[in-house]
N, C-alpha and C positions, 0 to 999 in steps of 0.2 A: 620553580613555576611561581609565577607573583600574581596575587588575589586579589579582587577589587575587594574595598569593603564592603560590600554585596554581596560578594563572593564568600566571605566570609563569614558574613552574617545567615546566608543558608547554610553554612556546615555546621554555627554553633545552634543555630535550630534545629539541625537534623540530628545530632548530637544527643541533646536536650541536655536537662538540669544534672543529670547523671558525673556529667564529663563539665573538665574546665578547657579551656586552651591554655598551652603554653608556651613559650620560644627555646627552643633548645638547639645548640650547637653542635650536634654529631659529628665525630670526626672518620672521614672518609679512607677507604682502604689504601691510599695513597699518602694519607698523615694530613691531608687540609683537612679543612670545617666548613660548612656550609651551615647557615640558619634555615631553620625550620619552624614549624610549629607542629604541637602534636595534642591529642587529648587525651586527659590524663583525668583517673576513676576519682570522682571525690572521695575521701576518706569517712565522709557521713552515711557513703552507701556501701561500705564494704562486706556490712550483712548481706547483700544481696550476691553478693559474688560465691559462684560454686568452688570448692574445695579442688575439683577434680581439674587436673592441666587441659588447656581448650587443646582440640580435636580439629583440625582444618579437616581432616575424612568426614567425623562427627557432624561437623557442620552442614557438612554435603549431602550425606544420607538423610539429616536430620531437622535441619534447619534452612536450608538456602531457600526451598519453595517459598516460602513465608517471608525470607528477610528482602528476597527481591523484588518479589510484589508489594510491599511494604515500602522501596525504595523508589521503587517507577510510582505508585501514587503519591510520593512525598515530589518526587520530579515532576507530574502532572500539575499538583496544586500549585509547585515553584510558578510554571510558565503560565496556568491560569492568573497569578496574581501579578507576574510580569505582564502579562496584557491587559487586566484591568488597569494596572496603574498606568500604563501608554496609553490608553486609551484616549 
C-alpha cells in the first residue's frame, strides 16, 4: 500500500515521540521481499516498557475501550484539520 506524505505524516503523529519509523525489507513466505515501513520503540523509552509478554486477549478485556476511542478522536481532529486547511 503506498502513502502520501500526508499519509505518513499522520501516522508519525499518531505514533508520537515514543516510536521512529523505519524501512524494512521482510521477506515473504514465498522467499521475495517487499519494502515496508514499521515503527520501532526508541531505546530512550525502554523504561517504560512492561516486562510481561503483550496479551492480544489482555488488550481486549483491558484496554481496547480506551485505545479506540482514543483512535476515532485522533481520526476526528485528522479531518477537522483537513477541512480547516481546504477551507
Amino acid at each position: 500500500m503506498e502513502l502520501s506524505d500526508k499519509e505518513l505524516h499522520i501516522l508519525d503523529v499518531y505514533e508520537s515521540e515514543e516510536y521512529y519509523r523505519a524501512s524494512v525489507k521482510p521477506v515473504l513466505e514465498d522467499g521475495s521481499e517487499v519494502e515496508a515501513d514499521v515503527y520501532v520503540w526508541k531505546e530512550e523509552f525502554r523504561p517504560m516498557l512492561e516486562e510481561a509478554p503483550w496479551s492480544y486477549a489482555e488488550f481486549l478485556t483491558q484496554h481496547s475501550t480506551a485505545y479506540f476511542a482514543m483512535t476515532v478522536q485522533f481520526a476526528e481532529q485528522c479531518l477537522k484539520d483537513e477541512l480547516l486547511q481546504n477551507a
